[in-house]
N, C-alpha and C positions, 0 to 999 in steps of 0.2 A: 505566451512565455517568450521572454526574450532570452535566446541563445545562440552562439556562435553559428548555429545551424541555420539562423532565420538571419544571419548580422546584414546578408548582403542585401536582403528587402529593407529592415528595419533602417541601415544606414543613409539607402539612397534617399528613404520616405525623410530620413532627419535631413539631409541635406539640401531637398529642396524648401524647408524651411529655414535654413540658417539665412538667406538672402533678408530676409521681414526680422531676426532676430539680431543678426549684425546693423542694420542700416539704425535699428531702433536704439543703440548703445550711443552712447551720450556721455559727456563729462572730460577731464583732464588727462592727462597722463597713461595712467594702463588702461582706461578704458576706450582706446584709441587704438591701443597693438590689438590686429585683430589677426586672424589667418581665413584668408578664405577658400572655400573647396577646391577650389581650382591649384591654390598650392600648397596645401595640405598633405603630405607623403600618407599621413593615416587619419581613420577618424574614429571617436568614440563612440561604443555602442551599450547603452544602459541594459544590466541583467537584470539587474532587480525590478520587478515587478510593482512593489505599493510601495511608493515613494511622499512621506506624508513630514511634515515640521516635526524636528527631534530626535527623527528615527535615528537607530544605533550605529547603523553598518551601512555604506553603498556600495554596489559591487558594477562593475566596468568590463570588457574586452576594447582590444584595440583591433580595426580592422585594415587591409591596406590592401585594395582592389576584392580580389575573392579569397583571402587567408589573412592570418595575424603577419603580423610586422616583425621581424627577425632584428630584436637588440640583444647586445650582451647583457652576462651574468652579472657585471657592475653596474648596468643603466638604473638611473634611479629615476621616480615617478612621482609626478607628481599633479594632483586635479585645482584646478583655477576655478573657483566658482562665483557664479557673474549671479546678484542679486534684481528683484524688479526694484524699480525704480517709481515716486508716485508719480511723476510724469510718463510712463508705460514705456521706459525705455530701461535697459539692460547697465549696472555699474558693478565695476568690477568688488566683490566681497569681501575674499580671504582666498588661500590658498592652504593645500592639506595635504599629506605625505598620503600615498599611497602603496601599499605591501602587495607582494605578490603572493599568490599559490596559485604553482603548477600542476597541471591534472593532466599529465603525459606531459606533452608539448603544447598545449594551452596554455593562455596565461592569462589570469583571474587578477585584477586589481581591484582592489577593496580600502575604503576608506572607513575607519573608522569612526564615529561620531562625526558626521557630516555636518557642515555648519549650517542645516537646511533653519533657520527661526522662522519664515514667513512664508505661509501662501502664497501662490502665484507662477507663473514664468518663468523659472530660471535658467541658466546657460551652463552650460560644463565645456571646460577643455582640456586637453592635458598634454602636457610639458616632460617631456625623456632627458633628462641631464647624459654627456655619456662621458666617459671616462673620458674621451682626449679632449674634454671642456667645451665641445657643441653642446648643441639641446633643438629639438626637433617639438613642434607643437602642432596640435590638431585644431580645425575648426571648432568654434562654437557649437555645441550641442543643443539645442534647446530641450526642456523640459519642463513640466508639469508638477510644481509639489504641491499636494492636496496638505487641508488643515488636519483632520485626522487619518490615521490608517484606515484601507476597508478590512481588513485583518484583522488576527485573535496578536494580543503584543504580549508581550512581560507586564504581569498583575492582573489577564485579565483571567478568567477562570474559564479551565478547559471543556468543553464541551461534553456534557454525558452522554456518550449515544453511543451506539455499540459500532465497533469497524467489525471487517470482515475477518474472522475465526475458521478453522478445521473444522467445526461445527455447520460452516453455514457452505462447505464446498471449497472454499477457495485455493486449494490446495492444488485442485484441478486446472484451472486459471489463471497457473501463475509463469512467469519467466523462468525457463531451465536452470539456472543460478541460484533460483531461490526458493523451489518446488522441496527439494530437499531438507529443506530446517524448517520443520514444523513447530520450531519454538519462539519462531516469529509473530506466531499466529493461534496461540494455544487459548489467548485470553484477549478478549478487545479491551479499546479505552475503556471503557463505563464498567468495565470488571476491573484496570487497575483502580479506578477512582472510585470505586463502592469501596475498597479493601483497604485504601488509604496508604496504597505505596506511591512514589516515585517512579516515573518512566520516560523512557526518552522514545517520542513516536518520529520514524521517518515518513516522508510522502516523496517515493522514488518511481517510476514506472520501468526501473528497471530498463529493459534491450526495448522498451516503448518510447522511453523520455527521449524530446530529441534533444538534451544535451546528454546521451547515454552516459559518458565518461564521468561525469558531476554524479549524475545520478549512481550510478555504480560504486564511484567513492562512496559518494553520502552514507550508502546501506553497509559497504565494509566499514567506516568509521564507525556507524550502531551497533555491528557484531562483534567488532573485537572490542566495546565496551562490555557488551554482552557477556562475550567469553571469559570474561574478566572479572565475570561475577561484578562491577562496579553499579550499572544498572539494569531494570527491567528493562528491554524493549522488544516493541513491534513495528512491524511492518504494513505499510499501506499502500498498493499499487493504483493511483487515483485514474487512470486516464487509458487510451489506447487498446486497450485490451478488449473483444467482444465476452460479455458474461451472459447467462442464463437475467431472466426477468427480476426475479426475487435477487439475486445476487447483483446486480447491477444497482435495482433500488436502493439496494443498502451501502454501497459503495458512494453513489449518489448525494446520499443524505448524509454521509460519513463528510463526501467533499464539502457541501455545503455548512455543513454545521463549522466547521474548523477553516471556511474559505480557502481551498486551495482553489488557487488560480495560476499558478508556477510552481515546476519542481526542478528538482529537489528543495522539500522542505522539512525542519527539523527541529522538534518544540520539545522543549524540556519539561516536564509538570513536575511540582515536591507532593507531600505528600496530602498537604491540604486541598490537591486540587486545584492549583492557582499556579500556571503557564510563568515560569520564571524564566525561559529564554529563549528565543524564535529564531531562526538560521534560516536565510534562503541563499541557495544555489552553492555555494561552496563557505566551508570553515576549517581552518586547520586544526592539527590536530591537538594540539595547546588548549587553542582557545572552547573546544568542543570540552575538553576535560574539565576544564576547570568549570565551566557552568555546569557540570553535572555534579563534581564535588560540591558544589554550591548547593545542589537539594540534597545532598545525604546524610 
């Protein structure tokens, strides 16, 4: 999982490939402005985990030595994305507005519908406008976009199989935070989808995840739907945590069937059954609502 927790490994490991991914960029004009490590004030560090052509959302930190990079409330943001090239070299794409959510003093940029069309290689960087008309930009990122997701998306149909319930112990297992609302936990997936309600499932590991703050949002964002009577949800702590045999396997098999591989994760099901919206690592709070209005 990639999180600000892990940024300073992930970052160095990106940087020593930026040298093979800049030298490889070819062409006129902007694919010649390049920044390299060495003068870089910050560099991007990808959160988002399945990075596939189409996907909906890309989510970003910026890093700058061992912490985030301190801009103002008016800095705007924006991602440069460098496409492959058939001669195996890097041309610059499109460029795309990036939004912020703050999670304390973390700062979460998120691009919406990411211009990812093609398999292959690609490079990220990003560009800070700041109010007195500079603008500051990071290294070339390279990256990885696969042809499909390895994930469950929106249309595909949620997985039947039971998570873990009050029934099966997990109550005892669980993070001080959340040991107490057992209504998290009253009925698994495969009991909303026999019943043919709507639910919104989290996959947080709570005081476990290391991005805790995300993940802690994530689960307040579920309960004060909850509380609000808007929709069903539950709760699923994927990771971290030691559990008895029997209660582990089922955790196990809970992760595998629905592919977590990063948390915080956040999937909408209607009532048919069929997974109408997938959120990893952070969503505000707007846009979580209105996808769940979407299945009601």
């Amino acid at each position: 999982m990639f999180t600000i927790r892990r940024a300073i490994a992930t970052a160095s490991a990106a940087l020593l490939l930026l040298g093979a991914a800049l030298a490889s960029a070819c062409g006129d004009g902007d694919d010649r402005v390049v920044v390299t490590a060495s003068e870089g004030a910050f560099v991007p560090v990808i959160e988002t985990s399945d990075i596939y052509v189409g996907m909906p959302r890309f989510v970003v930190t910026l890093l700058e030595r061992d912490t985030q990079p301190d801009f103002s409330d008016d800095a705007v943001f924006l991602a440069r994305f460098f496409a492959p090239t058939a001669e195996g070299g890097l041309r610059f794409h499109s460029e795309a507005p990036l939004d912020t959510i703050l999670v304390d003093e973390l700062r979460y940029l998120i691009t919406r519908g990411p211009p990812l069309d093609q398999a292959g290689q690609w490079a990220l960087a990003v560009t800070v406008e700041l109010a007195d008309g500079t603008a500051e930009s990071s290294p070339r990122l390279p990256f990885i976009v696969a042809e499909h997701p390895r994930g469950l998306v929106a249309g595909d149909d949620a997985p039947r199989i039971d998570t873990p319930t009050v029934r099966d112990g997990i109550l005892e297992r669980l993070a001080a935070q959340t040991r107490d609302d057992s209504s998290l936990y009253e009925r698994s997936a495969a009991d909303l989808l026999d019943a043919g309600e709507p639910f919104l499932i989290v996959w947080a590991s709570a005081d476990r995840c290391a991005g805790r703050l995300a993940c802690s949002r994530a689960l307040a964002q579920a309960v004060q739907l909850r509380d609000a009577a808007v929709i069903s949800v539950i709760h699923v702590e994927p990771f971290g945590r030691p559990r008895s045999g029997e209660l582990q396997t089922l955790i196990d098999a809970a992760n595998e069937a629905w592919v977590i591989e990063a948390e915080p994760q956040l999937f909408i099901v209607d009532a048919d059954g069929v997974i109408r919206a997938r959120f990893e690592i952070v969503i505000s709070d707007e846009e979580l609502r209105q996808a769940v209005d979407a299945v009601r």
